[in-house]
N, C-alpha and C positions, 0 to 999 in steps of 0.2 A: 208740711202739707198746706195748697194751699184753700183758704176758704171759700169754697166752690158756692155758697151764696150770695156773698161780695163777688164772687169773678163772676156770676149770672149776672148781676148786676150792671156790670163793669162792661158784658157784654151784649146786653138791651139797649144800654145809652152806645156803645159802639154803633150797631144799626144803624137805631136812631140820627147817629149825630151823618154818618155817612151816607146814609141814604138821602136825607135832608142836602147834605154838602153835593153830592150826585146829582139829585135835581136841581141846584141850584144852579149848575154848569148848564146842565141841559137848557132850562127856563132860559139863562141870559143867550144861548148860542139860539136859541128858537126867534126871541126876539131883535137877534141881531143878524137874522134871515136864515140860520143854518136851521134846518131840520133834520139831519140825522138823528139825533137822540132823542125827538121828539116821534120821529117811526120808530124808535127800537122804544117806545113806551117807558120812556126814563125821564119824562117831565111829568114827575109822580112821584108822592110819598109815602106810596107803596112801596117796600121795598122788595118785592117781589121781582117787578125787572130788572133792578139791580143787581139781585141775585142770581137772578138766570144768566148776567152778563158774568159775573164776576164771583159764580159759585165759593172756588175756592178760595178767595180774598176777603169774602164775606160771610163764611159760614167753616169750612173746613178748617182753615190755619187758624183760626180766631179760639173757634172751641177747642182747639187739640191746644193752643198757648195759654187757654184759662185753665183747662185740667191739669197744665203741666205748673205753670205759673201763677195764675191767679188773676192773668193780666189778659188784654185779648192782643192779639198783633194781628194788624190785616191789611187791605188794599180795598178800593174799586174804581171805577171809572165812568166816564160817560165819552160814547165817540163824539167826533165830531170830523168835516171834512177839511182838508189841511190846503185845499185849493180854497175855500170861503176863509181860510185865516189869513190867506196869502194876501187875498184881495181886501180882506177888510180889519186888517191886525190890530187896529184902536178896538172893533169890536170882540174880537179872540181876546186880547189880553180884560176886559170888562167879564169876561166868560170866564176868563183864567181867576178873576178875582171875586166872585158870586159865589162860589164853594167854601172860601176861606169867610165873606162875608156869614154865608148861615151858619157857620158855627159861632164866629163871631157875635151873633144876634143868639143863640142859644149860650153862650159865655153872661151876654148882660141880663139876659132874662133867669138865666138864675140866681145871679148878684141880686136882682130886684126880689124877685122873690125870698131868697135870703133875708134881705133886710125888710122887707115885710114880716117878715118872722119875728126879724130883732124886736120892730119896732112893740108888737102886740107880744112878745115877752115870750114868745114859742122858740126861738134857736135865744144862743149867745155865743159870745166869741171867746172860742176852749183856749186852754192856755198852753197849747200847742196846736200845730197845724204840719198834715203832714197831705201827699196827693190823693184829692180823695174825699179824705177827710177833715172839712176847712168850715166845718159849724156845726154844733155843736146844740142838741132838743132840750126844751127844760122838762121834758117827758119821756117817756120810753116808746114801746109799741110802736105805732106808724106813723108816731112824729118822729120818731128815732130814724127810722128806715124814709122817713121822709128827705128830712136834714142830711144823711149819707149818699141818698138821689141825688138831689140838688147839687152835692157835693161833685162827686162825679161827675154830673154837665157839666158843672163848674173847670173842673177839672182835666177833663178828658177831651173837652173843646178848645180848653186852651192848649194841650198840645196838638191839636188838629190845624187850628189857625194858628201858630207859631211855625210848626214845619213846613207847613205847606205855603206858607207866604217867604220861606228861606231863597235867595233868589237863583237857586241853580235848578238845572232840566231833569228831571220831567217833573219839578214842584210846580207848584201855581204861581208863586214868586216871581220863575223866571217866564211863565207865559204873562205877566203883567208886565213886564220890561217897556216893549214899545209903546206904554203911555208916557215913560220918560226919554225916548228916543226920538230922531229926527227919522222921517220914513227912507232915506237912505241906509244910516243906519241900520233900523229894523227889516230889510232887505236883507243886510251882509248878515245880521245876527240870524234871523230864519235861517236862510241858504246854509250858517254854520251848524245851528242846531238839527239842522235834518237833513244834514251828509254824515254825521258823526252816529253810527248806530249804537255804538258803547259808552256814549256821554251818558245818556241817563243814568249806567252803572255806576260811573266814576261822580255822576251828583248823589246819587244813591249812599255812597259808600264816604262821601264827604261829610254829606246832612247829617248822616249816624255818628262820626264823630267828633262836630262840634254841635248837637243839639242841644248835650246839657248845659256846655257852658253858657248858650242862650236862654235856654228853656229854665234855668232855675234862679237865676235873679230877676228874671219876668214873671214865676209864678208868684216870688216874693211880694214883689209890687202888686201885684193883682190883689191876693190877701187881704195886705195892707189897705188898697183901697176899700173892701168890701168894709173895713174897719176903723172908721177915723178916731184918731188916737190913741189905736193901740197899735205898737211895733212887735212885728214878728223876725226872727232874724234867721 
C-alpha cells in the first residue's frame, strides 16, 4: 500500500512545481508580446486557472496515481498563439524555456536551503539516498517532515526540468530548438512539427523510454553535489 502522506506530499509539491512551471510559460509569452495566457489568467501562481485549464492533468489523474501508487502522474499547460511563434520563434523557444527554468530555480533553492541546514547541524547527509529522500533531520517532528519537503522539490523538479528540456515535441526541449537554428532552418522545423498531428505521441512514447537512462545518472550528480565529499553510487 502506498503511503498516502508521502504521496500528499508528493502531490502539493506537484502543483506547486507545475503551476509555477505554467506561469512561467505564460509570464515569458506575455512578455514576448503574446497574450493569450495571460487572458486565460495563467500569468499566476494561483493554481486555480491552471486548473480550470487542465482539470484532469492537474487534479484527477494525479490523485487517482497517488492513491494507486504513491506517486502523482500529470500534465498542464499554458496556450499560447502559434501565428506569434511563427513570427517571433527566438521569442517562443525563451517561452519554451521559462517553465523548465522555474523548476530549475526551485531544484537550487532547495539545495540552498538543504545546506543551510547542513551548515546549522539541522539535516546531514543519510548514508543512502533514494527519490525523494536525499537529506536526512538531526531531529524528528517537523524538522523531519521538513528535510522530506525539501527533498521532494529537490526531487520532483528534477524530473520536471530534465524531461521537459528532452529535445523531442511537445517537450519544451524541442520548443527551445530555434535558438540553436538558423531561421531557415527553424521555418522547415515548425512547418514539420505542426503538419505531423501524431509526433507529439511518438515524442511522448519515446521520452518515457529512455527517461531513466537519463534521469538516473543526473539524479546521482545532483546528490552528489548537494554533498561535497561524499559519493553516492
Amino acid at each position: 500500500m502506498p503511503d498516502l502522506a508521502e504521496g500528499l506530499v508528493y502531490y502539493a509539491v506537484f502543483l506547486l512545481s507545475t503551476t509555477l512551471h505554467e506561469a512561467a510559460h505564460a509570464w515569458a509569452a506575455m512578455r514576448g508580446g503574446d497574450l493569450t495566457a495571460y487572458h486565460g489568467g495563467q500569468v499566476s501562481i494561483d493554481p486555480l486557472p491552471h486548473i480550470r485549464r487542465e482539470p484532469f492533468g492537474m487534479v484527477v489523474l494525479p490523485v487517482i496515481s497517488v492513491l494507486i501508487s504513491g506517486w502523482p502522474f500529470g500534465f498542464a499547460s499554458a496556450p499560447y498563439d502559434p501565428n506569434w511563434a511563427r513570427r517571433y520563434p527566438r521569442r517562443a523557444a525563451w517561452m519554451a524555456l521559462a517553465g523548465p527554468g522555474a523548476n530549475l530555480a526551485l531544484i537550487i533553492t532547495a539545495a540552498l536551503l538543504i545546506n543551510i541546514g547542513l551548515v546549522l547541524d539541522i539535516f546531514y547527509s543519510p548514508e543512502s539516498i533514494s527519490f525523494g529522500h536525499v537529506t536526512a533531520a538531526t531531529g524528528g517532528g517537523v524538522i523531519d517532515a521538513i528535510a522530506f519537503f525539501l527533498g521532494v522539490v529537490f526531487s520532483l523538479n528534477l524530473v520536471l526540468f530534465i524531461l521537459n528540456m528532452l529535445p523531442l515535441p511537445p517537450l519544451d526541449g524541442s520548443g527551445a530548438l530555434p535558438l540553436l537554428l538558423s531561421p531557415e532552418a527553424t521555418r522547415r522545423y515548425q512547418d514539420f512539427i505542426w503538419r505531423q498531428a501524431g509526433l507529439g505521441w511518438i515524442g511522448i512514447i519515446i521520452a518515457w523510454q529512455v527517461f531513466d537512462y537519463v534521469f538516473n545518472p543526473l539524479f546521482l550528480v545532483a546528490v552528489n553535489l548537494l554533498y561535497p565529499g561524499v559519493s553516492y553510487h
